[in-house]
C-alpha positions in Angstrom: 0.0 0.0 0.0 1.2 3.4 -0.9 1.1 6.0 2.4 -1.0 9.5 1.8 0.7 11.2 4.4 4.1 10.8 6.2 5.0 12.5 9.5 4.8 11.7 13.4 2.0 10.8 15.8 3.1 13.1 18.8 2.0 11.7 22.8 2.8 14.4 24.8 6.7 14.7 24.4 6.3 10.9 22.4 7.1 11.2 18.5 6.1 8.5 16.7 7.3 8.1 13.2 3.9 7.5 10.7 2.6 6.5 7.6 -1.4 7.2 6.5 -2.9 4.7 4.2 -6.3 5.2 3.1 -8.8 2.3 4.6 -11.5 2.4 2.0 -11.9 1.9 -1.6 -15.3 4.0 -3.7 -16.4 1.3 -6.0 -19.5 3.4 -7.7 -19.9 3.7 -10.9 -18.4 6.3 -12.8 -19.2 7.9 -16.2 -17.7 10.5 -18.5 -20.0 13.1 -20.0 -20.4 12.3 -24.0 -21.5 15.2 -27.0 -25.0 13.3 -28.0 -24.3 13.9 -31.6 -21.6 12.7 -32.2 -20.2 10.9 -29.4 -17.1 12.1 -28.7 -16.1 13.2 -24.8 -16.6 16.1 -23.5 -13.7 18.3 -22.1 -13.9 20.5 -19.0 -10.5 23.0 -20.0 -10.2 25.8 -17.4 -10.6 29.3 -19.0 -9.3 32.5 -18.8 -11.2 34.8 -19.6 -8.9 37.5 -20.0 -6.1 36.4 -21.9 -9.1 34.0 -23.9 -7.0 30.8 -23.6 -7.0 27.9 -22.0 -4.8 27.3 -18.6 -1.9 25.2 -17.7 -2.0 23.2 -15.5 1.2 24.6 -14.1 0.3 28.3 -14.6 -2.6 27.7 -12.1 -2.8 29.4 -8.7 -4.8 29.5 -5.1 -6.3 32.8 -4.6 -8.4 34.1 -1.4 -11.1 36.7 -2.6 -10.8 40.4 -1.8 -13.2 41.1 -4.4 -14.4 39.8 -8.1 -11.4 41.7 -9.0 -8.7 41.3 -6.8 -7.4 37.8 -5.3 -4.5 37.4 -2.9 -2.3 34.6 -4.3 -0.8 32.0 -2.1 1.7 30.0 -3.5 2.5 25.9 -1.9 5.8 27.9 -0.1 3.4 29.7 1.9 0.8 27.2 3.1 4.3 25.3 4.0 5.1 27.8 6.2 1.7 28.0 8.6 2.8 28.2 11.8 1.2 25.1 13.1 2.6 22.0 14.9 0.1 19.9 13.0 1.8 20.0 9.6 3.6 17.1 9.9 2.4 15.6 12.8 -0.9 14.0 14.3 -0.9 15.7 17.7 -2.7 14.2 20.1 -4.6 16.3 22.6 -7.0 14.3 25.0 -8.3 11.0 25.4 -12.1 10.1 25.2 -14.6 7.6 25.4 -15.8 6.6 21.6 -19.8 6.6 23.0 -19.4 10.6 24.1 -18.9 11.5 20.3 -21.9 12.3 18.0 -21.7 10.2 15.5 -22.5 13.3 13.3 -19.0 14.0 13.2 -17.5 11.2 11.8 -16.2 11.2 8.2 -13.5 9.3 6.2 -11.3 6.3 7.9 -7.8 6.0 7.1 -5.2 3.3 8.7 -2.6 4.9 10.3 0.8 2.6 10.7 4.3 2.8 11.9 7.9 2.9 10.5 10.0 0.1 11.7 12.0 2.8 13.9 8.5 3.6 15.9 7.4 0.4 16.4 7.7 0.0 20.5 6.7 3.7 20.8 3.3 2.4 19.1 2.8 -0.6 20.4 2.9 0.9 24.0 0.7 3.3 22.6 -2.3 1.2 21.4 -1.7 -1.2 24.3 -2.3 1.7 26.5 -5.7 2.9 24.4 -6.9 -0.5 25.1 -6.2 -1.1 28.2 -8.6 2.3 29.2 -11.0 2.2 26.2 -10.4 5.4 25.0 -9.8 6.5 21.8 -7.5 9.6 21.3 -8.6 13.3 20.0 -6.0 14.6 17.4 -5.6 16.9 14.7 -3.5 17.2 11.7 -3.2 18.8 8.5 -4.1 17.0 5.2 -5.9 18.2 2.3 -5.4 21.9 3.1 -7.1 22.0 6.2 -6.4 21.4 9.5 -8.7 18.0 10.5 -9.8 17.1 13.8 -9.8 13.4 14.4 -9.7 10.0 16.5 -7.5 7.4 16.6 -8.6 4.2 18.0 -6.5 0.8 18.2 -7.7 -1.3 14.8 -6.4 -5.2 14.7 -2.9 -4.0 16.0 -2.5 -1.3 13.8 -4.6 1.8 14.3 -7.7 3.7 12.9 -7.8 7.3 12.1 -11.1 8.8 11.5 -11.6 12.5 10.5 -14.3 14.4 12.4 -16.6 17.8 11.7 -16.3 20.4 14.0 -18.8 21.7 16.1 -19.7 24.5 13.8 -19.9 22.0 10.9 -22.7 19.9 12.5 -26.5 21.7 11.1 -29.0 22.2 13.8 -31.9 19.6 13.6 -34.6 20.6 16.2 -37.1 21.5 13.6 -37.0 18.4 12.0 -38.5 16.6 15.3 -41.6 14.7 14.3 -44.9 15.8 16.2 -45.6 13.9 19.7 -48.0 11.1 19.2 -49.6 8.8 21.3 -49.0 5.3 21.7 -50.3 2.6 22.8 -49.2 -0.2 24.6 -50.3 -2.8 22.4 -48.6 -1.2 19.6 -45.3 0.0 21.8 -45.5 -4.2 22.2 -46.1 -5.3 18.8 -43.0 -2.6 17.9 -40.2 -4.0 20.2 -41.7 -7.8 19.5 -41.0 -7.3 15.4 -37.3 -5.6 16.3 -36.5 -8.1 18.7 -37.5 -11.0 15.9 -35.2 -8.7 13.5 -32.0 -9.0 15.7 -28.7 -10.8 14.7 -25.5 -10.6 14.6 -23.7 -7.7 12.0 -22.2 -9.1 9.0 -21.0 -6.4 6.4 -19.7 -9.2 4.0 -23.7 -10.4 3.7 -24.0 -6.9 2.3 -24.1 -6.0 -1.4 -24.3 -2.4 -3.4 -27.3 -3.7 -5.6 -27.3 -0.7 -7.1 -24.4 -1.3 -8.4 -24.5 -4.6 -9.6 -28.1 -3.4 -11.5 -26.0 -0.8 -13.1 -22.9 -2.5 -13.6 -25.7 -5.7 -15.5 -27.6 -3.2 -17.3 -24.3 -1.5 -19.0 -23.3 -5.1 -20.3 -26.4 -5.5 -21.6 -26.2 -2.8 -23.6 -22.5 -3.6 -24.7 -24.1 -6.6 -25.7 -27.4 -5.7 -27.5 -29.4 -7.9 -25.1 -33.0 -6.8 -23.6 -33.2 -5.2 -20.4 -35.6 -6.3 -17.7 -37.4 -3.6 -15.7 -37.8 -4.2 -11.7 -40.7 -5.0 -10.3 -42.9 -2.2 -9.2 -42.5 -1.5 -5.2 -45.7 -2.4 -2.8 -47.4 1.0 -1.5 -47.1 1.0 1.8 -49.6 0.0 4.2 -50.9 3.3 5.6 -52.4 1.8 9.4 -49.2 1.7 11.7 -50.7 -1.3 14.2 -51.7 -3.4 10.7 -48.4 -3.1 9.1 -47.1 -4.3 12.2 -49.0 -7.1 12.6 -48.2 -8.0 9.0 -44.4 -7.5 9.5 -44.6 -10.3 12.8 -46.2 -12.8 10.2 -43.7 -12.7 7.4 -40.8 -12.5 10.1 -42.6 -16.0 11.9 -42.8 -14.4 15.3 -45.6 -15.1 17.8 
């Protein structure tokens, strides 16, 4: 595996030489945008409108807005030189328990490993993580921002996951359904059909069906065969305590 992002994990006055890897792969679909009449692909060239030319790729520039007109123009020297410890490190700033974080906040994973000179430094260090069940608050700087994140120990390597901050996180109170009442009966029949729908969590028993629709449907057409439609979807039953009641017979439960 090829590392994203090469620095130090830093534990108080610990430095812990590191490597990220990226832990996931995105396996949708993709598709170019074609011209209709004649087929060819389109191309997205950016434009100057000024000098009426296309741009290099090496003549473009990061600029920060002053006006439409006028753009201060930061160069990769400059965001080099922020004066932040996090640049090249994953500084570690508390320790948590995983339950207290809204689970709003989480975004990408990432594995985060050791070089060979770091090794005992992070072995202690996830030994330690475990041995509290905590998971540590960090931050570092990757894709020109400064992330917050946690790192948790992950089958004797360890897990980085990058979090929104607080401000990031939208306010939901309005979206609160109305109070209704319920009754017992149906609070019953409720619990009775999850309880008949627990087992144990399997991701491998889980497939992108989407996906493999899509993915069928596009070799089909490579090879000239017919498509099937789906089936159309059932409307949904409309009384809550009937649709449960249904939902306990197909699931066998008494």
């Amino acid at each position: 595996m090829r590392s994203i992002w090469k620095g130090t994990i830093n534990f108080a006055v610990v430095a812990i030489p590191a490597k990220l890897y990226t832990a996931t792969d995105d396996k949708r679909v993709s598709f170019h945008q074609i011209h209709g009449p004649c087929g060819s692909r389109l191309q997205m060239p950016k434009w100057c409108p000024k000098c009426e030319r296309k741009a290099e790729q090496n003549e473009i520039k990061k600029g920060y807005e002053l006006s439409e007109e006028n753009h201060v123009i930061l160069e990769d020297s400059d965001f080099q030189q922020l004066p932040l410890k996090t640049l090249k490190t994953i500084e570690v700033i508390e320790f948590v328990d995983l339950a207290t974080i809204d689970p709003r906040c989480f975004e990408d994973s990432y594995f985060l490993s050791c070089e060979k000179t770091g090794a005992k430094a992070f072995a202690l260090f996830l030994k330690a993580m475990e041995k509290h069940n905590v998971v540590a608050v960090a931050k570092l700087c990757y894709r020109d921002r400064e992330n917050l994140a946690v790192v948790q120990p992950y089958d004797n390597i360890m897990l980085l996951q990058r979090l929104h901050y607080a401000d990031e996180l939208r306010p939901y109170e309005e979206l609160k359904p109305q109070a209704v009442g319920i009754s017992d009966k149906e609070l019953e029949m409720a619990v009775a059909l999850v309880k008949a729908m627990i087992t144990g969590f399997d991701l491998n028993k889980y497939r992108d069906e989407y996906r493999e629709a899509l993915e069928a449907m596009i070799q089909a057409k490579i090879a000239g065969t017919p498509i099937t439609a789906s089936q159309p979807v059932a409307a949904p039953v409309t009384d809550v305590a009937d649709a449960l009641i249904k939902s306990l017979e197909m699931m066998g439960a008494k």
